[in-house]
N, C-alpha and C positions, 0 to 999 in steps of 0.2 A: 259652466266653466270650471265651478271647483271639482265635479265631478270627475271632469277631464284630468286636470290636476291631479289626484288624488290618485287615479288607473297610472296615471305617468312616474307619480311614486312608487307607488305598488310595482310597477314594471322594472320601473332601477333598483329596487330593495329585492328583487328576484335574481335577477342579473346577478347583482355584488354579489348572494347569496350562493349561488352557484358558479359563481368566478371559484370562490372560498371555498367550496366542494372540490372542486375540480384538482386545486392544488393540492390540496389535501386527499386526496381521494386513496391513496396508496392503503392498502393493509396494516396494521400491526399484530404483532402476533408474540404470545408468550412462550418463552421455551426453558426446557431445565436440562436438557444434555445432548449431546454432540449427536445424535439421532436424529430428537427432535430436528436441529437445525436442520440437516439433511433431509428430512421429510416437506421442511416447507420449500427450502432452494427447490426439492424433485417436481412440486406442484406447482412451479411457477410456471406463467406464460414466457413467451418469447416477449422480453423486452417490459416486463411487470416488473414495479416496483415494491419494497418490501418491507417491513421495519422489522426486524426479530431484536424482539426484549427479553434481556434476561433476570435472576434477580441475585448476582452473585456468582460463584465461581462454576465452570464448567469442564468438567474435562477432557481434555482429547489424547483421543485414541489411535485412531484409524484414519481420519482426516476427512474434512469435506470437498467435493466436488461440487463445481460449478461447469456447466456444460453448455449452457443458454444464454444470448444476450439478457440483463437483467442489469436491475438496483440495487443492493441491499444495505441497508442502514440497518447496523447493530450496534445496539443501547444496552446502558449498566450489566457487560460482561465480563470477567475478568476468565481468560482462559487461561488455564492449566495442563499439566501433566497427568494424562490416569496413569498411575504409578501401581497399580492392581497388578498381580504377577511378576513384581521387580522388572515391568518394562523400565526403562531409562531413557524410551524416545518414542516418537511416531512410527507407525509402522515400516519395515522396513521400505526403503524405496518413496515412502509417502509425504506431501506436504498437508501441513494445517490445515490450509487451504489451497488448494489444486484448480486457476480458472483455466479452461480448455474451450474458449469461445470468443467471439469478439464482441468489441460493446458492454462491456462488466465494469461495476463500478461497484466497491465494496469500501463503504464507511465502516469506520472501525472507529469512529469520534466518540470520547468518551469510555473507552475497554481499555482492557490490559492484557497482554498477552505475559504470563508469567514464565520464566524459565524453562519454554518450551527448546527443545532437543529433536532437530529433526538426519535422520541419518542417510537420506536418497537425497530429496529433496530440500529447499528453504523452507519457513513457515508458510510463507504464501508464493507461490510459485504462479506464476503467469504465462502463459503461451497461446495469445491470440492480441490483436489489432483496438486500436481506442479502448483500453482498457486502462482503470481510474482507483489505485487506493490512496483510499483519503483517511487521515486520521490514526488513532492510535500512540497506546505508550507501551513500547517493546523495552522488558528489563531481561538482560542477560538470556540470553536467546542465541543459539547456536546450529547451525549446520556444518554438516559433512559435505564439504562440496563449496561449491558459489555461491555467494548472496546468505550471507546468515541471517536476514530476516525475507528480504524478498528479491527475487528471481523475474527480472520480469526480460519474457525475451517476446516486444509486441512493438509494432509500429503505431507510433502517437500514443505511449504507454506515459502515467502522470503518477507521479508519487507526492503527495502533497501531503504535511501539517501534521507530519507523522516524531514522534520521540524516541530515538532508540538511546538504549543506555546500557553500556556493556555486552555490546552484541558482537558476536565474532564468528570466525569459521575455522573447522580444522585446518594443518598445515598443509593439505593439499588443496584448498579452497580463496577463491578472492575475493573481495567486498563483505568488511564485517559486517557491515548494514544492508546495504542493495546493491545486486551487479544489473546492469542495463547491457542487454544485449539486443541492439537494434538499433532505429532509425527515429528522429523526429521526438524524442522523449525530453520530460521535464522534471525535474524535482526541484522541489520550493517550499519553500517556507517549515524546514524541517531540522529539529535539532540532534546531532549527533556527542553523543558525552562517553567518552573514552572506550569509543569502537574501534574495532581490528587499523592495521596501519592504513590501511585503504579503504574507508569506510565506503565511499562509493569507487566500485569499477566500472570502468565506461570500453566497451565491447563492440563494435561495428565492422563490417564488411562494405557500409555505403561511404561512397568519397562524399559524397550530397548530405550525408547524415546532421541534422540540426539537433545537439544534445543541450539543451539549456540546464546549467544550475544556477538556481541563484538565491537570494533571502535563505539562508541555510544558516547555521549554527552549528561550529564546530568545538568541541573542548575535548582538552585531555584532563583526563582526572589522576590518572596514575605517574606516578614519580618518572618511572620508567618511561614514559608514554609520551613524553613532553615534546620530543624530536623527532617524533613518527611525522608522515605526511599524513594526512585524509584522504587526499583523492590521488588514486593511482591511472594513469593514462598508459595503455600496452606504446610499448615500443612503435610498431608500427604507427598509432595514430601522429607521436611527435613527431616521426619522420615526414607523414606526411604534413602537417602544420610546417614544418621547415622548410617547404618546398616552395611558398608564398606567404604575405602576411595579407591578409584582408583589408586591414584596416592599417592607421597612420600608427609608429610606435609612440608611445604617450605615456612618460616614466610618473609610475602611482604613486604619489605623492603621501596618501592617505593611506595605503595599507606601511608605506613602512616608516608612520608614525608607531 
């Protein structure tokens, strides 16, 4: 009987053990510059996930692509500018990061993206379906164009737990922080501190489109800044919001405390 016992522990201490494998089971991988990165994204499977560690600042250049369903968790990064040859931005036309795929999920928990400068694109530009950035603290961070940190034009796209701080776009550009073009997206729990007037722009073609913001943080830091709105809605969507109310009106008692 203890013998039995004993195979039946041995059998659950197996188990748990390879439960704990399993989660864990993802790669990590050390890397020191924007190559590197791009050499491991190139070797990933369809739908592999990833850790890339860094150990300090890295800098870009040329930008990386993502092409593949995939995970990527990157740890103690702070990205930079390669300033080699008096560039002053990403290559021309290029984002930081470029996803072209669906199903991409890029943590950025824990990195910093320094005063990156992109002049086509956003820092992270997105263009595919269920795709997921998470994390990050974005300081002064600018594009040419829309979306001065990210871009994301994806159905069921998630911006979560992200810090921008002084991020903007040139005067031809909307959403100092992120422009959302699309259907079904979320951003949450994310703090914005004295970003463009319009930190978030919200962009759709679907009358169905479900754009949730919410737990967000917004502040002005600059004198000037104080009477800006944060989130700018294009004309057309108020129009359409005027056309019905969904729901009962119910005057906020608590925002204009």
């Amino acid at each position: 009987m203890k013998r039995i016992s004993k195979f039946i522990v041995a059998i659950l201490v197996l188990g748990l053990l390879f439960s704990l494998m399993t989660v864990t089971a993802f790669a990590a991988v050390n890397v020191s510059s924007e190559e590197d990165i791009q050499d491991v994204i190139d070797d990933l499977d369809d739908g592999e996930e990833v850790t890339i560690r860094g150990n300090g600042d890295i800098a870009l250049k040329y930008g990386v692509e993502i092409d593949d369903p995939c995970t990527i968790h990157f740890e103690n990064i702070k990205f930079v500018m390669d300033t080699s040859g008096n560039v002053a931005h990403i290559r021309d036309g290029e984002a930081a990061f470029y996803v072209d795929s669906n199903n991409v999920t890029l943590d950025f928990s824990g990195c910093t993206f320094e005063s990156i400068v992109c002049s086509g694109d956003s820092v992270i530009y997105v263009d595919g379906s269920d795709c997921t950035v998470r994390g990050g603290t974005y300081n002064d961070c600018l594009s040419v164009g829309d979306g001065g940190v990210i871009y994301m034009e994806s159905k069921n796209g998630t911006v979560v737990g992200c810090t921008f701080n002084n991020c903007f776009t040139d005067a031809t550009g909307d959403g100092g922080a992120i422009y959302l073009d699309g259907e079904n997206c979320l951003v949450s729990g994310c703090t914005f501190n004295n970003c463009d007037w319009d930190a978030i722009q919200i962009t759709t073609n679907s009358a169905n489109a479900d754009v949730v913001i919410k737990d967000n943080v917004f502040k002005a830091v600059e004198k000037d800044n104080k009477q800006n709105r944060f989130i700018h809605i294009p004309d057309d969507i108020r129009n359409f919001y005027k056309m019905y109310r969904p729901s009962p009106l119910v005057r906020a008692y608590c925002l204009e405390e």
